[in-house]
N, C-alpha and C positions, 0 to 999 in steps of 0.2 A: 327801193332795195335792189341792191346789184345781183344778180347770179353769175357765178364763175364756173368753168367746168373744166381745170386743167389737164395736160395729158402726163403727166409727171409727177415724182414727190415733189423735187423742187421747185416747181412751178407754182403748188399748192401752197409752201411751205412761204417764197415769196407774192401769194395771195393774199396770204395770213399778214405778212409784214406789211405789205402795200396799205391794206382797209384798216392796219391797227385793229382796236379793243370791238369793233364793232362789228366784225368778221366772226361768221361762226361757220366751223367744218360741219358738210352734210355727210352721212355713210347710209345707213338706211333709213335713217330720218326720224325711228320708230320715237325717240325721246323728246329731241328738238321739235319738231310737227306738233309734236301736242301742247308742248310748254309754249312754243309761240300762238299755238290757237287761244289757248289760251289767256294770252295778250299779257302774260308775264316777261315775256321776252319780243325786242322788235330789234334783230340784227340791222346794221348798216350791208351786211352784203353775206352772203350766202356761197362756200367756196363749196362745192360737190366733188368727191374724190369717185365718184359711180366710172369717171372715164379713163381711170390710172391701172390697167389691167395689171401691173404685175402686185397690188395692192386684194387683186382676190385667188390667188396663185396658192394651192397647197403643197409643199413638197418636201421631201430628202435631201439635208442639206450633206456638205461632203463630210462631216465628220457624224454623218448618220442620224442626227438629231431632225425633228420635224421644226417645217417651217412653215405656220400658218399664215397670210397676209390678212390686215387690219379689214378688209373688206368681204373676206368669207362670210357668208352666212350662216346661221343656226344650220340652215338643211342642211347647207355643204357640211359643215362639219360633222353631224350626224350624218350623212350619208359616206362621206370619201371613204374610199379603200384602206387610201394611208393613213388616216386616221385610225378607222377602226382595230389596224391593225398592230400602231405602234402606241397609240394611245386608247383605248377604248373608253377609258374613263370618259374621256372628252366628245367622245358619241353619243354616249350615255345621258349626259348633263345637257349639250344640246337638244336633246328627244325632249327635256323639260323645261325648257323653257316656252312659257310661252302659247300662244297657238300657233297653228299651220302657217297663219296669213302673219303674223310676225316672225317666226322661222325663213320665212320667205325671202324678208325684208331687211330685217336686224341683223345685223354683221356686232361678230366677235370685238373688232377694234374700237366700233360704238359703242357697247356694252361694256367695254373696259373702261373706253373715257368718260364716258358719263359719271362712274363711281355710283351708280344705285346699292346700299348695302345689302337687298336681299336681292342682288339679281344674283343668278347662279355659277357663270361661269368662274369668279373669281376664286371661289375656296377648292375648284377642281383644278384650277389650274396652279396654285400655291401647293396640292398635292403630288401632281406630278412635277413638282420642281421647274416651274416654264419661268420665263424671264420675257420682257417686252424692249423691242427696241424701239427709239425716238428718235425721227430724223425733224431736224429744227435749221435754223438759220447758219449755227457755228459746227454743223455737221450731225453724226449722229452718236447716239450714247445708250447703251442697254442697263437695265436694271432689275432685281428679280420681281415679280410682279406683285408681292407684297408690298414694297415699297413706294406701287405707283398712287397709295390711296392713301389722303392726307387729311381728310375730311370730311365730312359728309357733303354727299355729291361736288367733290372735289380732288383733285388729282395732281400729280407732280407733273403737271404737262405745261410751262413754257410758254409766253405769248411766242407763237409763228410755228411753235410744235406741233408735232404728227404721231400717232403712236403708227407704226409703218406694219410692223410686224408682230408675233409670238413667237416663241422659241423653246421649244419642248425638247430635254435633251434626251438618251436612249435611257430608257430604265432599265433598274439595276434589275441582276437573274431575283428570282424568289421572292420578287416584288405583287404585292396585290394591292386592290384600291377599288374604294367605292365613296359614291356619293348619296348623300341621303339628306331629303329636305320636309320641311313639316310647313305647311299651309292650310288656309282655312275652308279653300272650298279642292282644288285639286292641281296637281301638278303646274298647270297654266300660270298659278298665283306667283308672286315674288316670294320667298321663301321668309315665314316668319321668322324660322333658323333655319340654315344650310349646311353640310358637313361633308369636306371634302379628306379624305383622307389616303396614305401609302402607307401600307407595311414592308417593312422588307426585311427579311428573316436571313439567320447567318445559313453557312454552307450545309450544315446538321438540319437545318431549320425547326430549334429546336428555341433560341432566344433569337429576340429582335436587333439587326443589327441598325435598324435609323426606322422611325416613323417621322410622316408630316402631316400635318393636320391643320384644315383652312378652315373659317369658319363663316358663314355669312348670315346678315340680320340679325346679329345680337351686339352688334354694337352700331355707333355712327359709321364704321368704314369695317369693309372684310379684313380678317383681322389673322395672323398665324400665330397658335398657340406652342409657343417656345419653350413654354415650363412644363405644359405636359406632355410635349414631343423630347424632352428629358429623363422625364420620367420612364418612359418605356425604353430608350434605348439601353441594351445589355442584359435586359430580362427576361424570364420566361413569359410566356403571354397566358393571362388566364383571366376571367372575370372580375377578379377584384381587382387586379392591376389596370384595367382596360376601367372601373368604375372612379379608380383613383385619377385617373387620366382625365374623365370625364369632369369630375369636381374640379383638379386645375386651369382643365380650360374653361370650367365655366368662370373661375377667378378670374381669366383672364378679359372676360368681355363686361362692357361697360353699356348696357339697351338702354332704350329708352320706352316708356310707356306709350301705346297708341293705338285707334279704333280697333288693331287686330288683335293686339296679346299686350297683354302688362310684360313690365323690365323683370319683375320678379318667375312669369312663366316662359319667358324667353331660357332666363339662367336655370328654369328648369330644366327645360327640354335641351340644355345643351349636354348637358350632364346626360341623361335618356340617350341622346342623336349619338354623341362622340364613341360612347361603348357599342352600340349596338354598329356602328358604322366599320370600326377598330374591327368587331369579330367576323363582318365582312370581308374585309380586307383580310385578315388573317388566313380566311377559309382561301382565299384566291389564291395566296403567296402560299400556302401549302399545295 
């Protein structure tokens, strides 16, 4: 098995091309490491992006929006300033994932490319409205990061692709948002459902002028609920609306049965997670 340890994207990017199908990108390893221990996977060659420093880089792009790098860690993101301060959601969600000693390890850009449906970052960050960029072979192409998950544990990533970046733009004034997950033993677990949610209320903030609502582990891929982030916009906000909400989006996911929770109590508890999450968020954006 080869190991590579480029100092560049496109160095990585023509690592990826050089070894072909049998090349796999390392970031904190947390997923890969395990799947190969377990002799499910045996790469032709191992491209490590640990040496691409501006890949673990948090910052203030110039039209104010944040710019996380594919290489940040759970801490880091829980921890940064700028983070805390223009996204908190996104502090919040990293504090759960996980343990310490994978916090440590697991980077944002691994946890997206992998596609696990109940890992968490995905449905917080379909609430704040973040988009991913991909620098690949014919350049680079951004997308909103609903769109990066195509499958279970599978993603819109491109043989010789990179997801390089996240892209969280300024949230809007009157804006709140929470995340809220239901597992079997505590926070550490993968979320048997996950619920990432934004209110954002008009000037009066009296109706809701946009919600978004992500949703993870209730179906084969995280998934954003279009019909019941519909549904609320233009409304006043109150419990029934916020329950009706919760029924649409649980139409909208499609689970599967398995040793944690049956498909049928997944679509419960989305219905349960989506209201009680909404009147979070509401309380904040007030």
């Amino acid at each position: 098995m080869e190991y590579v340890k480029p100092l560049t994207i496109q160095e990585a990017v023509s690592a990826l091309v050089e070894f072909g199908d049998g090349a796999k990108l390392v970031a904190g390893g947390q997923s890969l490491l395990a799947i190969m221990k377990q002799g499910i996977l045996e790469p032709d060659a191992l491209v490590s992006l640990s040496g691409i420093d501006e890949l673990k880089a948090v910052r203030k792009a110039e039209d104010g929006s944040l710019v996380i790098g594919a290489m940040a860690t759970h801490d880091k993101v829980m921890r940064d300033p700028l983070v805390r301060e223009q996204a908190p959601l996104l502090a919040d969600t990293a504090r759960r994932v996980a343990s310490t000693q994978i916090r440590n390890m697991g980077t944002w850009g691994g946890n997206l490319s992998h596609g696990e449906p109940g890992a968490d970052p995905p449905a917080a960050l379909i609430a704040v409205g973040a988009s991913v960029e991909i620098a690949g072979p014919d350049g680079s192409r951004t997308i909103p990061v609903e769109d990066l998950f195509v499958d279970y544990l599978t993603t819109d990533l491109n043989h010789g692709e990179i997801l390089s970046k996240i892209i969280v733009p300024v949230q809007p004034a009157n804006s709140g948002a929470a995340y809220i997950k239901h597992t079997v033993r505590d926070d550490g677990d993968l979320a048997i459902v996950g619920i990432g949610v934004r209110v954002t209320m008009d000037e009066a903030k009296q109706k809701i002028a946009e919600a978004r609502i992500g949703i993870n582990g209730a179906s084969l891929t995280t998934i954003r609920a279009l019909s019941a982030e519909a549904l609320l916009q233009g409304k006043t906000p109150d419990d029934e609306l916020f329950a009706q909400a919760g029924v649409l989006a649980a139409e909208a996911c499609d689970p599967l049965d398995d040793a944690e929770a049956s498909a049928e109590y997944r679509v419960e508890m989305v219905k349960v997670l989506v209201k009680r999450a909404l009147k979070q968020a509401l309380a904040a954006a007030k």
